[in-house]
OpenMM code with the backbone's topology and positions (N, CA, C; nanometers):
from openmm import Vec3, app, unit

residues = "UNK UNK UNK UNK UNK UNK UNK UNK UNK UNK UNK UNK UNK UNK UNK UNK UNK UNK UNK UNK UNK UNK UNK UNK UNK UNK UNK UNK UNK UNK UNK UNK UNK UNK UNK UNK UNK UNK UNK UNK UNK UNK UNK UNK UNK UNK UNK UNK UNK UNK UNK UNK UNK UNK UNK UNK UNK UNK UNK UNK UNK UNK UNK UNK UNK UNK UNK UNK UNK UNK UNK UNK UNK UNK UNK UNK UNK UNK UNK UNK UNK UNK UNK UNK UNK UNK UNK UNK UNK UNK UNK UNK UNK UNK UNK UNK UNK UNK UNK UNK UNK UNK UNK UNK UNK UNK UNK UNK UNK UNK UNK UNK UNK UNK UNK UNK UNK UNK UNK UNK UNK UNK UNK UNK UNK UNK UNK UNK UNK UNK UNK UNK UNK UNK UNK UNK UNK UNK UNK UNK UNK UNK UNK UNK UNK UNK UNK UNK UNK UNK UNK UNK UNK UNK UNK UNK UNK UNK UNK UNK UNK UNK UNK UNK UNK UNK UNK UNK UNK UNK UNK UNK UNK".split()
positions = [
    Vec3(-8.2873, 8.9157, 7.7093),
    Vec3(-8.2964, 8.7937, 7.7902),
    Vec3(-8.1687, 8.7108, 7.7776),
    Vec3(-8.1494, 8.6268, 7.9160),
    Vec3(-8.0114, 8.5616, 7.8827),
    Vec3(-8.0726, 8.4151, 7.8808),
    Vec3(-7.9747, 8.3530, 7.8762),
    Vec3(-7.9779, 8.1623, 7.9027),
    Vec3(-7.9206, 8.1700, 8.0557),
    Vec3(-7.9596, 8.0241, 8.1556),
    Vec3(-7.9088, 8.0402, 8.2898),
    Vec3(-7.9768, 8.1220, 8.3722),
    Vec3(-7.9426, 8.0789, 8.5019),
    Vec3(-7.9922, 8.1833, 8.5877),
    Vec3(-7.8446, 8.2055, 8.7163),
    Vec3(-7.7591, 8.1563, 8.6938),
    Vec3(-7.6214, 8.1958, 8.7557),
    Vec3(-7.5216, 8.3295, 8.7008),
    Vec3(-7.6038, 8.4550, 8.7566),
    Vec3(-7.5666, 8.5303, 8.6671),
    Vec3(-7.3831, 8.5989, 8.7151),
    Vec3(-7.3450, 8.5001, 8.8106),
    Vec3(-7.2278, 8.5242, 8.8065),
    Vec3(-7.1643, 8.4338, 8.6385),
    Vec3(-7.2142, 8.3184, 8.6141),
    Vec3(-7.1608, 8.2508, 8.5006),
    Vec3(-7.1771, 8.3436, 8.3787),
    Vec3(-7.3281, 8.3950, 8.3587),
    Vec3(-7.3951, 8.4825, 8.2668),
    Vec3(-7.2801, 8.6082, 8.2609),
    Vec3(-7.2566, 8.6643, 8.3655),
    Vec3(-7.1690, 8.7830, 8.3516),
    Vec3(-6.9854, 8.7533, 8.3218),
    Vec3(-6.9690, 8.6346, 8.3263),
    Vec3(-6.8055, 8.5775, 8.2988),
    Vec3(-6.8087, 8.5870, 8.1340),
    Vec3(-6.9298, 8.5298, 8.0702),
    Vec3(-6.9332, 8.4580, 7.9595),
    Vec3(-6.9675, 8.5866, 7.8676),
    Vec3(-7.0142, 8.6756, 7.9433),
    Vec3(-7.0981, 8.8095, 7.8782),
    Vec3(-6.9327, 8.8946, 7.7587),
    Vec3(-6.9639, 8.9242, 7.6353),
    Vec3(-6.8588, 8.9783, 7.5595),
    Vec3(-6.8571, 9.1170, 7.5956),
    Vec3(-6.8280, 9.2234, 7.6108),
    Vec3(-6.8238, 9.3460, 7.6466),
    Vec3(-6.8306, 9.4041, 7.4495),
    Vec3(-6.9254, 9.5073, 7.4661),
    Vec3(-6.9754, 9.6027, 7.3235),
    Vec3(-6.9646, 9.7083, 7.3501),
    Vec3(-6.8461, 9.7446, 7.2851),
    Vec3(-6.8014, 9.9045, 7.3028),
    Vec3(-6.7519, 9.9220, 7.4575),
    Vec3(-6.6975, 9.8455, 7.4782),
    Vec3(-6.6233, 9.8176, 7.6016),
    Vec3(-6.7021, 9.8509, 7.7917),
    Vec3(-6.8554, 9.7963, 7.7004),
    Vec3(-6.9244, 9.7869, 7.7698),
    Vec3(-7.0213, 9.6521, 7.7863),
    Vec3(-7.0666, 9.5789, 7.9323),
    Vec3(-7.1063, 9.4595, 7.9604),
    Vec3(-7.2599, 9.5296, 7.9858),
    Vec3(-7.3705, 9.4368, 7.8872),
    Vec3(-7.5018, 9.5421, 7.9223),
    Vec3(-7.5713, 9.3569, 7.9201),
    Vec3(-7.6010, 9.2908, 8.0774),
    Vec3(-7.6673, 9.1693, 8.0515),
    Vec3(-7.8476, 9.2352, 8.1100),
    Vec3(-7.9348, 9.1999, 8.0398),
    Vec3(-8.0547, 9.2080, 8.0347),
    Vec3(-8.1571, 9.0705, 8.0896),
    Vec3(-8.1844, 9.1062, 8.2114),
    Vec3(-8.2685, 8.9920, 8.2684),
    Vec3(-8.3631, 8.9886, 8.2526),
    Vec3(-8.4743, 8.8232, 8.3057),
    Vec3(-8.5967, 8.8544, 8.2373),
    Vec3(-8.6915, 8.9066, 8.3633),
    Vec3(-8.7932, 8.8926, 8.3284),
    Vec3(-8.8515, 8.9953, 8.3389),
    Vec3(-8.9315, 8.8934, 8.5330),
    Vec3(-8.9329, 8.8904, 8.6310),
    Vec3(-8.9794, 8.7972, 8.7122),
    Vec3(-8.9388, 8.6175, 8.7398),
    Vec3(-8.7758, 8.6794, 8.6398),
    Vec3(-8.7265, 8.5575, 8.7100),
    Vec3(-8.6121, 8.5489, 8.8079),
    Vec3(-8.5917, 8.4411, 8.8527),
    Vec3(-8.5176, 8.4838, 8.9929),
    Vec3(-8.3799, 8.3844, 8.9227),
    Vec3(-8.2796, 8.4253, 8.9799),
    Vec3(-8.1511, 8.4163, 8.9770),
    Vec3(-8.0806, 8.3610, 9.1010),
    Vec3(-7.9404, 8.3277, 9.0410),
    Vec3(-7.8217, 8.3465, 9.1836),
    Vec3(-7.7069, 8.3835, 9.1418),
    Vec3(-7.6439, 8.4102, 9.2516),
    Vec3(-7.5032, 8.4675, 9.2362),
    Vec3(-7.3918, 8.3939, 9.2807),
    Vec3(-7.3545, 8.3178, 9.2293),
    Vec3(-7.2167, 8.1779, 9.3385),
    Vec3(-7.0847, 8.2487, 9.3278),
    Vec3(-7.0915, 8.3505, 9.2892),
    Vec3(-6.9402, 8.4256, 9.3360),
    Vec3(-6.9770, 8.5431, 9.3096),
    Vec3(-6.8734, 8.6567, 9.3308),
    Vec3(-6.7984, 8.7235, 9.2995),
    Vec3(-6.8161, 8.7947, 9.1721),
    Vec3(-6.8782, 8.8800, 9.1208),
    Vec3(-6.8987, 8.9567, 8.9883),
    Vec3(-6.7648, 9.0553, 8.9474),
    Vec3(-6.6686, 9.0586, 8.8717),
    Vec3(-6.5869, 9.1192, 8.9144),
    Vec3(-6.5454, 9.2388, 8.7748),
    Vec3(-6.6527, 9.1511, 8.6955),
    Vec3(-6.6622, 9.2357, 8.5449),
    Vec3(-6.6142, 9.4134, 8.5618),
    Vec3(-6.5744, 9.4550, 8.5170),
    Vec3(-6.5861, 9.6420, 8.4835),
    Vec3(-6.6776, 9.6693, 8.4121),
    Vec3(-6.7440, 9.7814, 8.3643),
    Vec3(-6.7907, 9.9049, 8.3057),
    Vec3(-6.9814, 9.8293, 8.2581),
    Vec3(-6.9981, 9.7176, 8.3939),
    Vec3(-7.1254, 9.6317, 8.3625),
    Vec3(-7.2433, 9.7085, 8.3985),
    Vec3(-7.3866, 9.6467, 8.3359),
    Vec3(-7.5056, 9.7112, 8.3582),
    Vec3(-7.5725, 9.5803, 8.4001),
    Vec3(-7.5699, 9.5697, 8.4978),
    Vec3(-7.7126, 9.4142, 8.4590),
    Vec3(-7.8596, 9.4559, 8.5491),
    Vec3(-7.9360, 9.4111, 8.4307),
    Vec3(-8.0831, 9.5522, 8.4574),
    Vec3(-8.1725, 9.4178, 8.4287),
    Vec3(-8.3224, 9.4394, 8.5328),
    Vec3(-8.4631, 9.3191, 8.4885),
    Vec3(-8.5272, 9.4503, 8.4486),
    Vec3(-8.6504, 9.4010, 8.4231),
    Vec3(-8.7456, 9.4890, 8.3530),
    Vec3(-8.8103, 9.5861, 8.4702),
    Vec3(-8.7988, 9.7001, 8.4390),
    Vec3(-8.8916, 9.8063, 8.4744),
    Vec3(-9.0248, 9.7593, 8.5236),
    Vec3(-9.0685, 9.7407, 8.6622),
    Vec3(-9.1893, 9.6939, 8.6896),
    Vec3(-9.1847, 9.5786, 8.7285),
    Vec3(-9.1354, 9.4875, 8.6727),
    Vec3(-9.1303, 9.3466, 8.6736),
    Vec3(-8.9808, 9.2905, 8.7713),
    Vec3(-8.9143, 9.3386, 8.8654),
    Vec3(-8.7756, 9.3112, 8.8674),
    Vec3(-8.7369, 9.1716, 8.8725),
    Vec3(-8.6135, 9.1297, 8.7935),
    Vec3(-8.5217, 9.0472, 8.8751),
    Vec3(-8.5283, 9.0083, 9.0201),
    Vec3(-8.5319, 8.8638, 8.9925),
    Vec3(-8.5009, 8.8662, 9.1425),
    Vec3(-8.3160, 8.7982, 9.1815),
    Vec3(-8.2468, 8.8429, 9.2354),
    Vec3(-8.1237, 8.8021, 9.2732),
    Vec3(-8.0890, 8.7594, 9.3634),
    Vec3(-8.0075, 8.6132, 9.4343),
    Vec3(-8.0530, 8.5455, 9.5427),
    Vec3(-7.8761, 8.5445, 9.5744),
    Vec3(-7.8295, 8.6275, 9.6525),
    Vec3(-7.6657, 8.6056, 9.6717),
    Vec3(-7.5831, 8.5342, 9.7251),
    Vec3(-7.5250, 8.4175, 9.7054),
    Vec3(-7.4654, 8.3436, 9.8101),
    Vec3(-7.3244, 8.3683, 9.8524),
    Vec3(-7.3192, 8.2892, 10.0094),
    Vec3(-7.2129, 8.3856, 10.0794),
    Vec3(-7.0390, 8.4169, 10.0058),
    Vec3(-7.0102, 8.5794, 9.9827),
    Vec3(-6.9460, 8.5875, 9.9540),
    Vec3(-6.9680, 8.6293, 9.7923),
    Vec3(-7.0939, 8.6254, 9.7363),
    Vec3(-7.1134, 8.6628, 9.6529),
    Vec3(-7.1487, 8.8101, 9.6260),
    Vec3(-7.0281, 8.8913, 9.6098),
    Vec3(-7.1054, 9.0529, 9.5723),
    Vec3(-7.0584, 9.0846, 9.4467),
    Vec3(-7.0979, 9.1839, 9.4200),
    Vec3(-7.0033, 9.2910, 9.3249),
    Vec3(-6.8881, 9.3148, 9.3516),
    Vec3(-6.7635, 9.3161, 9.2700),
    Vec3(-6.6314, 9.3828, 9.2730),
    Vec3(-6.5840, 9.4015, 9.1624),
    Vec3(-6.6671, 9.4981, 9.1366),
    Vec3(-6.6026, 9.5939, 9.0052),
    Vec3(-6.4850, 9.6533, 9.0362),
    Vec3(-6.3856, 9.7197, 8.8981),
    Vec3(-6.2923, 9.7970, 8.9359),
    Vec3(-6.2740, 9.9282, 8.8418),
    Vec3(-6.4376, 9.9560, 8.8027),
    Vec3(-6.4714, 10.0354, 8.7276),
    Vec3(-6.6192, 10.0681, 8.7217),
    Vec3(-6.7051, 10.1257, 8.5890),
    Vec3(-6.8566, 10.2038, 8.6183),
    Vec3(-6.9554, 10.0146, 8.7097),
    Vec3(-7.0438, 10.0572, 8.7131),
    Vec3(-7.1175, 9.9229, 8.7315),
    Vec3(-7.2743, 9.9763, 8.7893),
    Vec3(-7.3608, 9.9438, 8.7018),
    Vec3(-7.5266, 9.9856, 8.7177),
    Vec3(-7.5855, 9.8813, 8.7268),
    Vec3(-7.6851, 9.8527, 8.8430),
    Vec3(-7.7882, 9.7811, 8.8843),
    Vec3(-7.8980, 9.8350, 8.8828),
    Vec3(-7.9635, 9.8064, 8.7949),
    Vec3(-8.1137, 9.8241, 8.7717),
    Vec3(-8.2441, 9.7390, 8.7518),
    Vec3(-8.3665, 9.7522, 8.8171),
    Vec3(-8.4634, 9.6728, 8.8604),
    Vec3(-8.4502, 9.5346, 8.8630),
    Vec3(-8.3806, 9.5405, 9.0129),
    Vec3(-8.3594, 9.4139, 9.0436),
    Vec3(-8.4118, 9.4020, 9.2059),
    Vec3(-8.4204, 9.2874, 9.2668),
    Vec3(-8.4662, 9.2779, 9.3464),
    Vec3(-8.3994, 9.1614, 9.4393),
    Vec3(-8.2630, 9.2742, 9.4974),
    Vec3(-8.1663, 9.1638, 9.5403),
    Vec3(-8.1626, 9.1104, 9.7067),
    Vec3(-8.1398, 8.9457, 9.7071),
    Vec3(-8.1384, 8.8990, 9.8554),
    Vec3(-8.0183, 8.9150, 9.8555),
    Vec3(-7.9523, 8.9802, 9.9934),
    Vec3(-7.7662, 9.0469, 10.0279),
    Vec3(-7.8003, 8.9334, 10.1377),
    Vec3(-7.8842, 8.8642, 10.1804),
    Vec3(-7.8889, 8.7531, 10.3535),
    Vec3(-7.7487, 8.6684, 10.3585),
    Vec3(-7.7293, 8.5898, 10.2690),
    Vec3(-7.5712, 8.5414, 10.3031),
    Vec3(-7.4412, 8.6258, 10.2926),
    Vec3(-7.4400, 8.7382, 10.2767),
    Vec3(-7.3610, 8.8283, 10.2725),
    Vec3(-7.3146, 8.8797, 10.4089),
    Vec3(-7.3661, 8.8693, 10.5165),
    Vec3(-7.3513, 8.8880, 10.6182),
    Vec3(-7.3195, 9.0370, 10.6684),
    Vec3(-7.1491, 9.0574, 10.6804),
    Vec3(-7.1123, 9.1959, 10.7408),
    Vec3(-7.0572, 9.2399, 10.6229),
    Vec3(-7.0405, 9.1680, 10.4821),
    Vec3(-6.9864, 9.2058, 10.3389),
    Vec3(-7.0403, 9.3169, 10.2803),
    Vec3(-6.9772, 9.4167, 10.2445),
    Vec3(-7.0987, 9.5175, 10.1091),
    Vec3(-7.1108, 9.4111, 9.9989),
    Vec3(-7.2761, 9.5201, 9.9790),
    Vec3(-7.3279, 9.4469, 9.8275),
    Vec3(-7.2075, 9.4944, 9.7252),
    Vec3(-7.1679, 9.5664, 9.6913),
    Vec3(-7.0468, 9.6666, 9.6049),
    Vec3(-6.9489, 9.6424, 9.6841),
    Vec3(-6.8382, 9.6011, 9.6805),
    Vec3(-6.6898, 9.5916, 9.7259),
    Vec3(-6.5900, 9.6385, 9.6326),
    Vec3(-6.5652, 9.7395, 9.6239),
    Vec3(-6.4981, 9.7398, 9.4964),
    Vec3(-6.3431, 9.6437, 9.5156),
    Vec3(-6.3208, 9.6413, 9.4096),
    Vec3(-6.2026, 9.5172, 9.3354),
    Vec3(-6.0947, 9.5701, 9.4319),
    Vec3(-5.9741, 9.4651, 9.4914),
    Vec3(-5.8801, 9.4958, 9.5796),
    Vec3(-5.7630, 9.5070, 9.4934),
    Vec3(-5.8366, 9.5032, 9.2949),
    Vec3(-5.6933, 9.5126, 9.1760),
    Vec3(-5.7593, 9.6186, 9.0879),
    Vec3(-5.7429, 9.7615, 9.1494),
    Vec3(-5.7758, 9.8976, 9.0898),
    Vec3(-5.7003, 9.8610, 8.9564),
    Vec3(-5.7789, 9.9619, 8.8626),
    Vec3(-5.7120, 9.9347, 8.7406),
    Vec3(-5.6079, 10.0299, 8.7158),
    Vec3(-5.5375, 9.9827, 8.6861),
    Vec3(-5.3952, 10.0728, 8.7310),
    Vec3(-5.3981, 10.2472, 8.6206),
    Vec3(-5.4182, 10.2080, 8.5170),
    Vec3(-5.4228, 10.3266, 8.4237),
    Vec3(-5.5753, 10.4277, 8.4842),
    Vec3(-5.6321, 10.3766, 8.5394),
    Vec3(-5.7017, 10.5105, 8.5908),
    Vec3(-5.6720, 10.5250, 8.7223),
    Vec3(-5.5881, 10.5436, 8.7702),
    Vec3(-5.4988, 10.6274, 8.8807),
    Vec3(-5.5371, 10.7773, 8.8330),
    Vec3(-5.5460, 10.8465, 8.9285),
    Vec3(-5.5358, 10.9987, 8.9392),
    Vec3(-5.3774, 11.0495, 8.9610),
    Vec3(-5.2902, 11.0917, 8.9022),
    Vec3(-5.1539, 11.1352, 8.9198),
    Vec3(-5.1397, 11.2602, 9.0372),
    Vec3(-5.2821, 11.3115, 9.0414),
    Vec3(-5.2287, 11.4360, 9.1353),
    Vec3(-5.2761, 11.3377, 9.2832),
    Vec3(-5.3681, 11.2911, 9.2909),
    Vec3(-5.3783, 11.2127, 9.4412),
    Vec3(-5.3695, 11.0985, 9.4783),
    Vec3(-5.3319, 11.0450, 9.3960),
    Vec3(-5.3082, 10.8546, 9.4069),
    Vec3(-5.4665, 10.7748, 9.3739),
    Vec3(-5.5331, 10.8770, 9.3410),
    Vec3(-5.6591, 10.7762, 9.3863),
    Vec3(-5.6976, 10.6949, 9.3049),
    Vec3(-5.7420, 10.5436, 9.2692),
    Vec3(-5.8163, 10.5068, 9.1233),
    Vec3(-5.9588, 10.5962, 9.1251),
    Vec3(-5.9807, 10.6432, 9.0083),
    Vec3(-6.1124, 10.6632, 8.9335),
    Vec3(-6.2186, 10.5498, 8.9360),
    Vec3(-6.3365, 10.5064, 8.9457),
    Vec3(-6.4404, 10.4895, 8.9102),
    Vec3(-6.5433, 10.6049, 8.9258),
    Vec3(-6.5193, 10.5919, 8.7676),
    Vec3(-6.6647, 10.7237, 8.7466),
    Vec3(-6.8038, 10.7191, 8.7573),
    Vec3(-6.8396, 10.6104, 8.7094),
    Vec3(-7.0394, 10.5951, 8.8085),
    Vec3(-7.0643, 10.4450, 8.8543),
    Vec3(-7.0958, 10.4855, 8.9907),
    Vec3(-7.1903, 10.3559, 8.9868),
    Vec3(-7.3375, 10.4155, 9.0495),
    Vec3(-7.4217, 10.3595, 8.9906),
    Vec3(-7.5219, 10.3317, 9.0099),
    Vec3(-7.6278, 10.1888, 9.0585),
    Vec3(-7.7569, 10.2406, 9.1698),
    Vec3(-7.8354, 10.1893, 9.2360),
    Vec3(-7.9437, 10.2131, 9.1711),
    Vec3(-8.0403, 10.1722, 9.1278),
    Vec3(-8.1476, 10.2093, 9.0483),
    Vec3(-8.2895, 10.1113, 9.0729),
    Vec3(-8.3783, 10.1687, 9.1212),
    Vec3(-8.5137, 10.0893, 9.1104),
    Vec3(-8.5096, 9.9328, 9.1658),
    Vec3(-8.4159, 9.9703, 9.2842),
    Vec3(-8.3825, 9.8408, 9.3353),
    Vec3(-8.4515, 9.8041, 9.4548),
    Vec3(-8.4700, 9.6673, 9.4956),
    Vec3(-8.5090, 9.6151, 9.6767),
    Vec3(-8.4256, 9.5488, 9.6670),
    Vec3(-8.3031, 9.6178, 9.7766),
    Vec3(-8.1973, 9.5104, 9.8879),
    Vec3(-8.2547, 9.4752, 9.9762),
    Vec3(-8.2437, 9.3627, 9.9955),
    Vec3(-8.2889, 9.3056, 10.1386),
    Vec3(-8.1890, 9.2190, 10.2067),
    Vec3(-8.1412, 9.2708, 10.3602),
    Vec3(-8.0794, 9.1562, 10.4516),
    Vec3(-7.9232, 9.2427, 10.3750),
    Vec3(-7.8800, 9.3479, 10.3963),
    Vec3(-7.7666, 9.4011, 10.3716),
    Vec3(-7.6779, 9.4759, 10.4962),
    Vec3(-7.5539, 9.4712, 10.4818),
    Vec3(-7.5263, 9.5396, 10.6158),
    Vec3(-7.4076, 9.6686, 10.5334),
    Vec3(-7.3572, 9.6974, 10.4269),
    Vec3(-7.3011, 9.7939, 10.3479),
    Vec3(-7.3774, 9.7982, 10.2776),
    Vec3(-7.4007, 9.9003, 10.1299),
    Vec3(-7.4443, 9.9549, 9.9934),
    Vec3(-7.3011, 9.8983, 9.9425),
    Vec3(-7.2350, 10.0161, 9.9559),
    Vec3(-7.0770, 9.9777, 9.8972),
    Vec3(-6.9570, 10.0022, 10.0321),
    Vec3(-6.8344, 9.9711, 9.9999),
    Vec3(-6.7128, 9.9939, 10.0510),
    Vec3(-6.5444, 10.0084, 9.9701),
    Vec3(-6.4559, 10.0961, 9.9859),
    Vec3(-6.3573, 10.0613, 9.9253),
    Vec3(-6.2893, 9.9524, 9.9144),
    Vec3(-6.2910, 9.8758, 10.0017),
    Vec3(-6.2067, 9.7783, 10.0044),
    Vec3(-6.0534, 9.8207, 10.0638),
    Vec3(-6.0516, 9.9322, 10.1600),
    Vec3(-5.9055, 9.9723, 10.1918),
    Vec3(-5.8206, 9.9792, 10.0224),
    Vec3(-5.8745, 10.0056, 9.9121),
    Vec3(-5.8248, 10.0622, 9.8182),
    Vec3(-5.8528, 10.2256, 9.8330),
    Vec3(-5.7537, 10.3132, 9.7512),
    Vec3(-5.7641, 10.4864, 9.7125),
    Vec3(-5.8603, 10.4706, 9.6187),
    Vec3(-6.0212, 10.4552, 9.6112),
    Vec3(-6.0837, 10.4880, 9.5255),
    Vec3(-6.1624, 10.6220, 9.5355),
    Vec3(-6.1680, 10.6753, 9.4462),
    Vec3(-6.2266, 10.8104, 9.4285),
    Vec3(-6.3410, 10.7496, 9.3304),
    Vec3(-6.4776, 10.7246, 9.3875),
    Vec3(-6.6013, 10.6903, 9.2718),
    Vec3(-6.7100, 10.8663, 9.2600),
    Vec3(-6.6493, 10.8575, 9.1308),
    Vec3(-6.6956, 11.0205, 9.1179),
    Vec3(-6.8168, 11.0466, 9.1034),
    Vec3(-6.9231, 10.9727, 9.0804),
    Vec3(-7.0279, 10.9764, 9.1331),
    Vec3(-7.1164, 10.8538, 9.0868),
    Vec3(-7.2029, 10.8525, 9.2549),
    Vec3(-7.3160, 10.7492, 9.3060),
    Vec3(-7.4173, 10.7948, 9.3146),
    Vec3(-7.4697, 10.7353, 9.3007),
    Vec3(-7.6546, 10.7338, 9.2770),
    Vec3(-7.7586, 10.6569, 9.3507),
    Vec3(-7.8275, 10.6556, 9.4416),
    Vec3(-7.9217, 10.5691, 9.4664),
    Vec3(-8.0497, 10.6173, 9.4435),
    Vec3(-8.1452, 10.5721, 9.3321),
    Vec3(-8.2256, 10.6275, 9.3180),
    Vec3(-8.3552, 10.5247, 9.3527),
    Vec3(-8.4796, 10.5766, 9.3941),
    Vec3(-8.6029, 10.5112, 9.3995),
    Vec3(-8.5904, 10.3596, 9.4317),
    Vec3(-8.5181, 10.3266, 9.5546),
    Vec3(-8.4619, 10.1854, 9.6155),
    Vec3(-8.5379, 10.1943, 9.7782),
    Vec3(-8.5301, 10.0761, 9.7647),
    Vec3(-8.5769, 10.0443, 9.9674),
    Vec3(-8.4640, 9.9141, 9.9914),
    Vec3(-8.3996, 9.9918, 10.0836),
    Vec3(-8.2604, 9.8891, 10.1266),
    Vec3(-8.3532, 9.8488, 10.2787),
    Vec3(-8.3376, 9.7222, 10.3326),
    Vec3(-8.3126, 9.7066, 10.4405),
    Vec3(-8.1989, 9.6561, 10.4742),
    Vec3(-8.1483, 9.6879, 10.6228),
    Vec3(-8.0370, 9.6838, 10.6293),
    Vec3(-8.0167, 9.5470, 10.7768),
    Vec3(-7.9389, 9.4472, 10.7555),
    Vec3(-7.9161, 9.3196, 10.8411),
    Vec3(-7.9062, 9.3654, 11.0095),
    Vec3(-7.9677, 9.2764, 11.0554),
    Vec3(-7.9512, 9.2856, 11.2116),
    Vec3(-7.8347, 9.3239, 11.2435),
    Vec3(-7.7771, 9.2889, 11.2288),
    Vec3(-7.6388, 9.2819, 11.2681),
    Vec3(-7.5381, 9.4049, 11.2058),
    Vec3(-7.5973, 9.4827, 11.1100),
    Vec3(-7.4866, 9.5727, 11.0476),
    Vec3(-7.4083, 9.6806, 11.1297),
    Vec3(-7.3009, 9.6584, 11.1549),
    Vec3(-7.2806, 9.8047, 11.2213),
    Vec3(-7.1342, 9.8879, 11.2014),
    Vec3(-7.1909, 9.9024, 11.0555),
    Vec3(-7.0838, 9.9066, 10.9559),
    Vec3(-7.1927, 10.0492, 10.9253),
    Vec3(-7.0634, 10.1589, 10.8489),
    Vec3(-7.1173, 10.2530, 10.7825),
    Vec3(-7.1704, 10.1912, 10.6336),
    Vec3(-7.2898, 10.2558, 10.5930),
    Vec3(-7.3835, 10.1948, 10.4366),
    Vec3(-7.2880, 10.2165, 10.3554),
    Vec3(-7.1844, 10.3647, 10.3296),
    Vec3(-7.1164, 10.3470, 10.2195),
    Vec3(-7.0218, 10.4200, 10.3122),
    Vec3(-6.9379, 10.2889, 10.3417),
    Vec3(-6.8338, 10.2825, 10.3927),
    Vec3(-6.7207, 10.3469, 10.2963),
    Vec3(-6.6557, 10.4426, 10.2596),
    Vec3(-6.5242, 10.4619, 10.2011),
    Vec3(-6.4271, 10.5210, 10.2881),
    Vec3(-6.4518, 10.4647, 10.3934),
    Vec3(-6.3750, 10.5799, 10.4871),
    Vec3(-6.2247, 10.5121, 10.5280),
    Vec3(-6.2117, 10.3771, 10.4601),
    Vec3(-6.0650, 10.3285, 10.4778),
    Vec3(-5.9276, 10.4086, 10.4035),
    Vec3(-5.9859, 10.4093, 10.2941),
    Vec3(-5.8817, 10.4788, 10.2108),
    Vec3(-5.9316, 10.5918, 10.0659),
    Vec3(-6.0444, 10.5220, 10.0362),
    Vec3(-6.0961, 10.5990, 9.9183),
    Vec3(-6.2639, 10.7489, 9.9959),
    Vec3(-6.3065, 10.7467, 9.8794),
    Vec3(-6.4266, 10.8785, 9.8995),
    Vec3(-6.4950, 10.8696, 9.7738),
    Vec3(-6.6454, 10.8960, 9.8189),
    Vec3(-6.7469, 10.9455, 9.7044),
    Vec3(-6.7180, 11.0970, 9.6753),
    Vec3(-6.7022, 11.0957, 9.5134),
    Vec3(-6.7363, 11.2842, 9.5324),
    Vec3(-6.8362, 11.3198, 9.5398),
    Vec3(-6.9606, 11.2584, 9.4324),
    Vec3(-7.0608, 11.3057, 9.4632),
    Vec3(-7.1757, 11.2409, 9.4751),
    Vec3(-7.2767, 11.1874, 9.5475),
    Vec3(-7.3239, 11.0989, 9.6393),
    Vec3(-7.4922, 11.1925, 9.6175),
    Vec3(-7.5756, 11.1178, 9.5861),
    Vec3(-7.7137, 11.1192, 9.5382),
    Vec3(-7.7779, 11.0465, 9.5518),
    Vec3(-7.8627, 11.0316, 9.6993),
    Vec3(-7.9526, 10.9080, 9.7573),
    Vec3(-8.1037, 11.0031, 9.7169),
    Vec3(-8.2179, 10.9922, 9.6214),
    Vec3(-8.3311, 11.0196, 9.6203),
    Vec3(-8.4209, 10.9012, 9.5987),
    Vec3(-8.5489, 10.9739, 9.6334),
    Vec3(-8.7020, 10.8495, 9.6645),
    Vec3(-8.6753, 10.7235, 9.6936),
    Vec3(-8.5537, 10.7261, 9.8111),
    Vec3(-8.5192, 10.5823, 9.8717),
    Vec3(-8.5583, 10.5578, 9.9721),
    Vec3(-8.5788, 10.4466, 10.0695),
    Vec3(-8.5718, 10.4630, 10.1806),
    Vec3(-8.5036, 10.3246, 10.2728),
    Vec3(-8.3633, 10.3415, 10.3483),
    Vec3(-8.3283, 10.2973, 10.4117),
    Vec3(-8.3758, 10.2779, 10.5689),
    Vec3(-8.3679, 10.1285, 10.6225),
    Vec3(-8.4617, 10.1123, 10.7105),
    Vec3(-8.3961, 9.9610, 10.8095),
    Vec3(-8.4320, 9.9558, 10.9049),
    Vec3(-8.3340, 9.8748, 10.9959),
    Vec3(-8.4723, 9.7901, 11.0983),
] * unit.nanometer
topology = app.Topology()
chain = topology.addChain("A")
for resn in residues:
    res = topology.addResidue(resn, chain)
    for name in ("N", "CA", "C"):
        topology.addAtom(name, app.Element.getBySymbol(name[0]), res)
């Protein structure tokens, strides 16, 4: 359990253990997001059964520039508009560059036991070379915004998923 419910503040303030950010929500309480998450190698997970609820305000997504797992949460993307929930960071981390293809590395992200609601991306590169070597969406119900008419996981500016694993989800418009 944390203190707060601004879990963009919660995730600034969060120390990384073993060079990993693991914030633990409670269990049916609801949250917000007033910016920009931009942490690396983060997990922020509600309880199994019970999710998080996450309320995003505009302009508020993810932009990792490394792993990043969302688990049982139960996120509002509505002020997000034509934004992905996942954007990855437009400041790749430079030491995981790939030397044979230019690409940055992010090695997992993960979707897990989630409800998006009011989304018009999952993720996008950000017109960065990211290579995210593998994604996951598992046991989620995305709906996706009136208005989206954007590919869900857009990487088609500059980067690519290698390997891409949507099961017991269901996306819906």
């Amino acid at each position: 359990p944390v203190e707060g419910n601004d879990l963009t503040q919660l995730a600034e303030a969060a120390t990384p253990q073993d060079g990993q950010i693991v914030i633990n929500l409670d269990a049916d309480k609801e949250y917000t997001m007033s910016a920009p998450i931009s942490r690396s190698n983060i997990t922020i997970a509600g309880v199994e059964g019970s999710n998080a609820k996450v309320k995003l305000a505009a302009g508020a997504n993810f932009a990792p520039n490394a792993n990043i797992t969302l688990k049982n949460l139960d996120i509002d993307a509505s002020a997000l508009g034509n934004t992905a929930l996942i954007q990855l960071n437009a400041a790749p981390i430079e030491s995981s560059i790939n030397a044979e293809g230019g690409y940055y590395i992010v090695n997992k992200v993960e979707v897990l036991n989630c409800n998006i609601s009011d989304v018009a991306q999952v993720i996008s590169d950000n017109g960065v070379k990211y290579c995210v070597a593998d994604m996951t969406v598992d046991n989620c119900v995305v709906s996706l915004n009136a208005s989206a008419t954007k590919t869900v996981f857009d990487m088609s500016k500059s980067g690519f998923i290698n390997d891409l694993t949507v099961k017991n989800s269901t996306f819906y418009n």
